[in-house]
C-alpha positions as CSV (number, residue, x, y, z in Angstrom):
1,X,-74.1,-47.5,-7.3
2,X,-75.4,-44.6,-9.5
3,X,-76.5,-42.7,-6.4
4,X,-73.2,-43.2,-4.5
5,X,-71.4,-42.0,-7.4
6,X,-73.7,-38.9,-7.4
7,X,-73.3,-38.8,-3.7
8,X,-69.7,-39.0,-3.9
9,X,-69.5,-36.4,-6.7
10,X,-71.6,-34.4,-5.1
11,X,-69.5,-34.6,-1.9
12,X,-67.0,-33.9,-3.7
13,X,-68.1,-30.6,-5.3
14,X,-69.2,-29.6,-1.8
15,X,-65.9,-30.3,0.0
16,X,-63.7,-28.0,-2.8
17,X,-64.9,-24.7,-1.8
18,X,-62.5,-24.9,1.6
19,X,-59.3,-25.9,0.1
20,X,-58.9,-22.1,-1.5
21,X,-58.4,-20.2,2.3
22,X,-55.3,-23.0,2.4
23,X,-54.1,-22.5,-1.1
24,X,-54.4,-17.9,0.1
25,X,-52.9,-19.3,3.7
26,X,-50.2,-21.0,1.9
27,X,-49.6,-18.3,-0.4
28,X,-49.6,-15.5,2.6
29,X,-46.8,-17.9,4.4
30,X,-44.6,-18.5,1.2
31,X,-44.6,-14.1,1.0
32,X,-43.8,-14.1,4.2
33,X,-41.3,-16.2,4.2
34,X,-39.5,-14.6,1.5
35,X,-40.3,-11.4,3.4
36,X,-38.2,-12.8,6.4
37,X,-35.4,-14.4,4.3
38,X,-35.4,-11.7,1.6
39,X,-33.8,-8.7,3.9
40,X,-31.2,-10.7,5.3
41,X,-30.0,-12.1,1.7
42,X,-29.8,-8.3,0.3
43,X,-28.0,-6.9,2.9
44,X,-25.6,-9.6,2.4
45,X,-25.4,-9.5,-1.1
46,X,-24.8,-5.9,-0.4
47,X,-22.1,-6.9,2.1
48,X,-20.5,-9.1,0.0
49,X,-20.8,-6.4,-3.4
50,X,-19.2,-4.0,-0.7
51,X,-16.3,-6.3,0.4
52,X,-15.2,-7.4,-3.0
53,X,-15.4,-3.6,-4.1
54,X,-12.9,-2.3,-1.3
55,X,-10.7,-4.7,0.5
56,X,-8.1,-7.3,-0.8
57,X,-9.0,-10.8,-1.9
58,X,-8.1,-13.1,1.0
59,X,-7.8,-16.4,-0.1
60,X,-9.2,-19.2,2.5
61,X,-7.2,-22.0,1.7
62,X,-3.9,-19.9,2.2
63,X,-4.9,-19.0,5.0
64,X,-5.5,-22.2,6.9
65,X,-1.9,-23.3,5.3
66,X,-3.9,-25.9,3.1
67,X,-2.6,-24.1,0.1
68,X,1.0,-22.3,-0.4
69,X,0.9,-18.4,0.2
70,X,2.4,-16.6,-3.2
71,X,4.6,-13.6,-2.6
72,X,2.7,-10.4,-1.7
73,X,4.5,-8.4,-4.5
74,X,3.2,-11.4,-7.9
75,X,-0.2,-9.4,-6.9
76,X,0.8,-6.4,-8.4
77,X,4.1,-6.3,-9.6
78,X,6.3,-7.5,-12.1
79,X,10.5,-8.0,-12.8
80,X,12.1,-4.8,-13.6
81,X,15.7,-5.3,-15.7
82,X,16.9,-1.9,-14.5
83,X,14.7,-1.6,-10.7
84,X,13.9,-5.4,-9.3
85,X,10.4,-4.8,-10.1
86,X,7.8,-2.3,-11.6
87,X,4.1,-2.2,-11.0
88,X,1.7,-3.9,-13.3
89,X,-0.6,-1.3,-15.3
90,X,-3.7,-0.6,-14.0
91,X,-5.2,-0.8,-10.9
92,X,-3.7,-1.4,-7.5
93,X,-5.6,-2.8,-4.7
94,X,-9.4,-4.0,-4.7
95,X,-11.5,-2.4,-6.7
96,X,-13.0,1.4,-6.1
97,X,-10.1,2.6,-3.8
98,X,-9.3,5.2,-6.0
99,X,-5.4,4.2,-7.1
100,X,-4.0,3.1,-10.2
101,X,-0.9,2.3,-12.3
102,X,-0.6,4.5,-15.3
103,X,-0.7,3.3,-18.7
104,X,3.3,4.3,-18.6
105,X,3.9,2.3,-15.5
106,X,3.6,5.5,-12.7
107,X,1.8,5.0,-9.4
108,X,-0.8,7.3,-8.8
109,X,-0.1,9.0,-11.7
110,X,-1.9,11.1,-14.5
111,X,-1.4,9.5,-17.8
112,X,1.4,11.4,-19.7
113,X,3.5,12.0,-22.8
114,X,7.3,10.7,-22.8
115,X,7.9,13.5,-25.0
116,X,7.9,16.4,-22.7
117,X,5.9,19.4,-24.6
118,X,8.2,22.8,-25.0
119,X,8.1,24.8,-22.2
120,X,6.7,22.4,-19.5
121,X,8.4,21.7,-15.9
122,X,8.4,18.2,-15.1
123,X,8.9,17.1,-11.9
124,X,9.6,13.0,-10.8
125,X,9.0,11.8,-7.5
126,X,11.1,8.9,-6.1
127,X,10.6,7.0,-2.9
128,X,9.2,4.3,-1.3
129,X,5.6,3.2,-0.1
130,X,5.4,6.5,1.5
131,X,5.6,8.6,-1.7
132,X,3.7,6.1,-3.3
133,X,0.9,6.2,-0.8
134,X,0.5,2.2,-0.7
135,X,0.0,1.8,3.0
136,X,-2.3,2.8,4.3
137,X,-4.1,2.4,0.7
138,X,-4.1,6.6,-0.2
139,X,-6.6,7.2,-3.3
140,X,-4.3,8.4,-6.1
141,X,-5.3,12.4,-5.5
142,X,-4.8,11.8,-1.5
143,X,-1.0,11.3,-2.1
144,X,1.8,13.5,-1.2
145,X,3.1,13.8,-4.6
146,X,-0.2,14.9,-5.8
147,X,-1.2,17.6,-3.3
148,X,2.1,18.7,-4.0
149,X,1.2,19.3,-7.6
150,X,-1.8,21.0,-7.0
151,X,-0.5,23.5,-4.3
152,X,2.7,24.5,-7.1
153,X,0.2,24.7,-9.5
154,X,-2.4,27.0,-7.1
155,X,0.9,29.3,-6.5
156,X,2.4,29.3,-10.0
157,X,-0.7,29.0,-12.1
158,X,2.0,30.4,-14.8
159,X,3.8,27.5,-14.9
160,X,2.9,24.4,-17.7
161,X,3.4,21.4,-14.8
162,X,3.5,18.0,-14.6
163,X,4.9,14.9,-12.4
164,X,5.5,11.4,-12.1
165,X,5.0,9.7,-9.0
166,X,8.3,7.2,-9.5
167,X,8.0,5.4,-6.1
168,X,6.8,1.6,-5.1
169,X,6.6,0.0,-2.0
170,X,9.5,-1.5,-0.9
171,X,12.2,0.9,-3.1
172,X,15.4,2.2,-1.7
173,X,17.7,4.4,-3.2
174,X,19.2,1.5,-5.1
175,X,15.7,0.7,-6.9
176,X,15.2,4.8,-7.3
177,X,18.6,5.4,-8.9
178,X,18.0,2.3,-11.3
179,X,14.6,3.5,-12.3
180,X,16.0,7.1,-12.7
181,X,19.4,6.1,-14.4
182,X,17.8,3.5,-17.3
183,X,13.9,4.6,-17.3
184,X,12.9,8.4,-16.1
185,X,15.7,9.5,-18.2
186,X,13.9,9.4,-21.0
187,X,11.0,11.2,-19.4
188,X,13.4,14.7,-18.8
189,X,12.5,15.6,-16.0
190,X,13.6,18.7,-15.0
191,X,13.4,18.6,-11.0
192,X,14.1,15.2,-8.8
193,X,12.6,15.2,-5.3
194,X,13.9,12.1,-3.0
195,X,11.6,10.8,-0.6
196,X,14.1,7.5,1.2
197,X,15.5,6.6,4.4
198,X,13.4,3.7,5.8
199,X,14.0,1.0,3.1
200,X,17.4,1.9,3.4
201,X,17.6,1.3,7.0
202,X,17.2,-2.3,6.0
203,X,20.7,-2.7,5.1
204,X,21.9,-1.3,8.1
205,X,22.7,-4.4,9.6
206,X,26.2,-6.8,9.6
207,X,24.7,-10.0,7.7
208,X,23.0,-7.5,5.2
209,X,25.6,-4.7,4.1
210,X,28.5,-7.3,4.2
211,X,25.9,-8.7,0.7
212,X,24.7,-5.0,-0.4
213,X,26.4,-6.5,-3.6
214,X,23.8,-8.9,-3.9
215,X,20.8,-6.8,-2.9
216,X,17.3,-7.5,-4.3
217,X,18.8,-11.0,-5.7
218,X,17.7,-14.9,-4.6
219,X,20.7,-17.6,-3.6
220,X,21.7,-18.2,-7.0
221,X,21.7,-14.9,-8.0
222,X,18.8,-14.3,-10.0
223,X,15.9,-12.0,-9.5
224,X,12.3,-13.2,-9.1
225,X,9.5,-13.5,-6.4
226,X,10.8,-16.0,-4.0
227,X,8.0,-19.2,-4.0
228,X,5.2,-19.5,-2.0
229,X,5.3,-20.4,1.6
230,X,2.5,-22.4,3.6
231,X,1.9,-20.6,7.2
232,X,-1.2,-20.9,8.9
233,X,-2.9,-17.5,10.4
234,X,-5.9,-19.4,11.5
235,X,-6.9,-23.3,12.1
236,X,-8.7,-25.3,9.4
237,X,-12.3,-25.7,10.2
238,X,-15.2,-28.1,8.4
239,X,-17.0,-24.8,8.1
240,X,-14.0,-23.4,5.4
241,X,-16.1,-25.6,2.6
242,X,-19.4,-24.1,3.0
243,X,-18.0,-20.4,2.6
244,X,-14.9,-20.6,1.0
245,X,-16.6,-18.6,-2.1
246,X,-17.4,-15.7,0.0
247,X,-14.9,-12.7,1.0
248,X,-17.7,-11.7,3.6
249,X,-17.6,-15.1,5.2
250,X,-14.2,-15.5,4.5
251,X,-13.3,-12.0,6.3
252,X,-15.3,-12.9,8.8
253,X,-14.3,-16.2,9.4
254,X,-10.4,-14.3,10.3
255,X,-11.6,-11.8,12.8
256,X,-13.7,-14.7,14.7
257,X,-10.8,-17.1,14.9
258,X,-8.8,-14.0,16.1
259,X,-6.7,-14.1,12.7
260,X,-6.3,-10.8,12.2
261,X,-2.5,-9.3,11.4
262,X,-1.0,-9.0,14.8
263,X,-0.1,-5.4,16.2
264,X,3.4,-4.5,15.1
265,X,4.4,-4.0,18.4
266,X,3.9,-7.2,19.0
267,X,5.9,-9.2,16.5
268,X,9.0,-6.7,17.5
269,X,8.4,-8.3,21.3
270,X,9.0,-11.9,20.1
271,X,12.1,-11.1,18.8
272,X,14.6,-9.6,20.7
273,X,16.5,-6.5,18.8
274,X,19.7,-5.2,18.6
275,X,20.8,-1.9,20.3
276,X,23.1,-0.5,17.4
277,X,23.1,-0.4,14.0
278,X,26.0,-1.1,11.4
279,X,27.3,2.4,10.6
280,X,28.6,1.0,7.3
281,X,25.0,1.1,5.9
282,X,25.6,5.0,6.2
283,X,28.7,4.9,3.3
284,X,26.0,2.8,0.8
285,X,23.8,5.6,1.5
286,X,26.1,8.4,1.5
287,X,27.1,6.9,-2.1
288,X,23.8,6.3,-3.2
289,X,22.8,9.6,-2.5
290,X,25.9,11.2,-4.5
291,X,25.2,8.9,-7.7
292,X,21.4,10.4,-7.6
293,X,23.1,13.8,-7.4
294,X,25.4,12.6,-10.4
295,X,22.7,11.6,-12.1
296,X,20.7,14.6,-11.6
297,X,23.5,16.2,-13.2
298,X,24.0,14.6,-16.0
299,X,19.9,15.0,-17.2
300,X,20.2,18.7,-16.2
301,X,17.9,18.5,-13.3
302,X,17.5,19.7,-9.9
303,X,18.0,17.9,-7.1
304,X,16.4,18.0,-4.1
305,X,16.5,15.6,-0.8
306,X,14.1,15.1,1.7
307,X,14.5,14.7,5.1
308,X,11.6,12.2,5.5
309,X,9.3,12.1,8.5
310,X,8.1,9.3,10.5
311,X,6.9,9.0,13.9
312,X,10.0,7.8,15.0
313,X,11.5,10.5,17.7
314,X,13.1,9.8,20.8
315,X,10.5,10.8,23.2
316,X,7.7,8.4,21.5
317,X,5.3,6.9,24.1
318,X,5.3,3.2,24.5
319,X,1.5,3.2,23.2
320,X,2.8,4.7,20.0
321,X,6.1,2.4,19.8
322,X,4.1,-0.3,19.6
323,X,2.7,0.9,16.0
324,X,6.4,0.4,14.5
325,X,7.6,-2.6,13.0
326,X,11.5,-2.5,14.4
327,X,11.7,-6.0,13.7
328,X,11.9,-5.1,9.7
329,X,15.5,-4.0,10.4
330,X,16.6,-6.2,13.5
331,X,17.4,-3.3,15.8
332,X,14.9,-1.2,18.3
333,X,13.6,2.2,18.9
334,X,17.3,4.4,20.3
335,X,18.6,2.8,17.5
336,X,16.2,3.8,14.7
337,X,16.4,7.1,16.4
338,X,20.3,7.8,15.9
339,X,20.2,6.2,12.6
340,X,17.7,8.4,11.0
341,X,19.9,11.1,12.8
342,X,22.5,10.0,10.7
343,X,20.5,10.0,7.8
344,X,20.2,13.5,8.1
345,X,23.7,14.4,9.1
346,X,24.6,12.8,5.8
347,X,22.2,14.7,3.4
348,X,22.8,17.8,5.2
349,X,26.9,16.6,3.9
350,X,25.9,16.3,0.8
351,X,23.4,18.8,-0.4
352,X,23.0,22.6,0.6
353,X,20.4,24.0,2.3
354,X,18.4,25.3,-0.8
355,X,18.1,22.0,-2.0
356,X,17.1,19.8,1.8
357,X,13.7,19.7,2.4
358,X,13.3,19.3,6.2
359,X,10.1,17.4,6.8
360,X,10.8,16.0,10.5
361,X,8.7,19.4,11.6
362,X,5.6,16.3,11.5
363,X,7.8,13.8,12.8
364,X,6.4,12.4,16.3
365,X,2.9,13.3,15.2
366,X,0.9,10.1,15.8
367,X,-2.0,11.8,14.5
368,X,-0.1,11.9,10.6
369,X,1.0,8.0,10.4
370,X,-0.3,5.3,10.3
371,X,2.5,3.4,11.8
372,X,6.6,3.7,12.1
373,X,6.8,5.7,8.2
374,X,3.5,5.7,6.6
375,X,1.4,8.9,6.7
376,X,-2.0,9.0,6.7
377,X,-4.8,11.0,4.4
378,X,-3.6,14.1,7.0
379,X,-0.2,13.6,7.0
380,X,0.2,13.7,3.6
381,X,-2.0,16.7,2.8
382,X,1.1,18.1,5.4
383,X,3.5,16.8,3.8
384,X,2.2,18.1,0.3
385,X,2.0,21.2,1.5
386,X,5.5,21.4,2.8
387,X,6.6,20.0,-0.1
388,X,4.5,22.0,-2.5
389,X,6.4,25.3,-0.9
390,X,10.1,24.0,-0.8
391,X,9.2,23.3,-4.9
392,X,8.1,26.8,-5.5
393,X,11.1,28.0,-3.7
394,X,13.0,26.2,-6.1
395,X,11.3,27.0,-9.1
396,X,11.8,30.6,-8.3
């Protein structure tokens, strides 16, 4: 038994020496495989670091209608007594795209003192989306307003300057000439440039001017988001649970299912638009425009009205017509084309010559918007420059 023992523990002892190659083989294979697997989870973490840096949150569950949409304004704004809403301080849009809310409330716009130092010219910008360079997403010194700063301040280096970009997406005149009348008052500003027409357009229709009184306002006449709605861009799929947490997959997940927004020339197909436009929408205008002029007036400002561009024009191909979003107002292309020709009629009514600023020059230009109204990076480094030298005409 002894000797079996030793043979066994002998045979032992002279069977260990292999099992090291396997323990190095199993070693080489584990490095390998976290070789192999290693890349691929970098350059997603990277994707995924990347995705959460510069695009919106999407949120999966809204999107396949299991969970209620909120309103796309909550995100980043907030009720305003005197203007509907105001933007939340801060940033807006995904982090590292370059825009922000100032700690005074201002769109892409430097911080500043209410209390306007002796001998500075301040100048207040009010508009829409355009002016406030929301759509496309324009980093803060890409916007209109801001190359128009720095071109004054290039030709007048004299002059003590600065400016608030007023606008949000969505304003009319009505939300401009609140803001103006009950908050940029107190910020003296000592020229006014108006950058509208578009937003306004939406209240160029029967159902909507015969309510203008109740404009920005829910059923029961109270101001608010409206609630959420369920709609469904994309069907739900098992899959949703396993990468829900990621706004790579989750991205992803949208363009596969063929999610993505649809072409605006495609939504203003499936609903059939009308040929005119209700003219009264050009007296609520007309009126709005000469209580911003009062206004003006009465804070011992200049006034001055743009004509605004967009790539609206009556010879627009039917490639580029299909970048406009008609369907916002209810009525087509002729018909946008007349009404913004009425626009203009009724500033150039209003307001002489020294104190228009004609921008259509870029109206047409496919190249400068990125749809119906919104300019791109190149179209507004136009329109600042147009702008820029119409405001040193006037500060002359």
């Amino acid at each position: 038994m002894r000797g079996m023992a030793g043979v066994s523990a002998e045979g032992s002892d002279s069977a260990a020496p292999p099992r090291a190659p396997r323990r190095r083989w199993s070693r080489r294979l584990a490095f390998r495989l976290c070789g192999a697997l290693g890349l691929p989870l970098l350059l997603f973490a990277c994707g995924e670091l990347y995705v959460r840096q510069t695009r919106m949150h999407e949120d999966l569950w809204v999107m396949t209608g299991r969970a209620p949409a909120p309103h796309l304004m909550a995100e980043w704004a907030q009720p305003d007594a005197f203007s509907a809403y105001r933007a939340r301080i801060g940033r807006y849009g995904p982090p590292g795209s370059g825009k922000t809310v100032s700690p005074q409330g201002f769109i892409s716009t430097p911080p500043l003192e209410k209390t306007k130092p002796a001998g500075r010219r301040r100048i207040v910008f009010l508009g829409g989306s355009s002016t406030a360079g929301s759509v496309p997403l324009i980093a803060d010194e890409k916007t209109w307003p801001w190359r128009a700063l720095e071109g004054l301040r290039a030709a007048r280096p004299e002059l003590d300057l600065d400016f608030v970009n007023a606008a949000l997406p969505g304003y009319s005149t009505f939300e401009s000439l609140g803001r103006l009348t009950h908050r940029l008052r107190f910020y003296r500003p000592d020229v006014i440039v108006v950058y509208h027409g578009w937003n306004d357009l939406y209240y160029f229709t029967a159902e909507r001017v015969e309510e203008i009184e109740r404009w920005r306002t829910l059923p029961d006449g109270s101001w608010g988001f409206p609630p959420g709605e369920r709609h469904s861009a994309i069907a739900p799929s098992w899959v949703d649970h396993l990468i829900w947490p990621s706004q790579l997959l989750t991205k992803g997940r949208r363009v596969l299912a063929g999610g993505a927004r649809a072409p605006a020339g495609e939504a203003s197909a499936a609903r059939e638009l009308r040929a005119e436009f209700d003219r009264r929408g050009l007296e609520v205008w007309r009126e709005n425009l000469r209580l911003l002029q009062a206004t003006a007036q009465t804070l011992g400002a200049e006034l001055l009205v743009c004509k605004q561009a967009t790539l609206i024009v009556a010879e627009l191909p039917e490639a580029e017509r299909a970048r406009c979003r008609y369907e916002f107002h209810g009525f087509g292309h002729d018909a946008h084309v007349a009404a913004f020709r009425e626009l203009y009629a009724v500033i150039d009514e209003l307001f002489p010559p020294a104190r228009v600023i004609d921008l259509t020059s870029l109206s047409g230009r496919s190249e400068l918007f990125e749809d119906h109204i919104h300019p791109t990076e190149q179209g507004c480094e136009q329109l600042g420059r147009l702008v820029s030298e119409a405001l040193t005409g006037a500060l002359e």
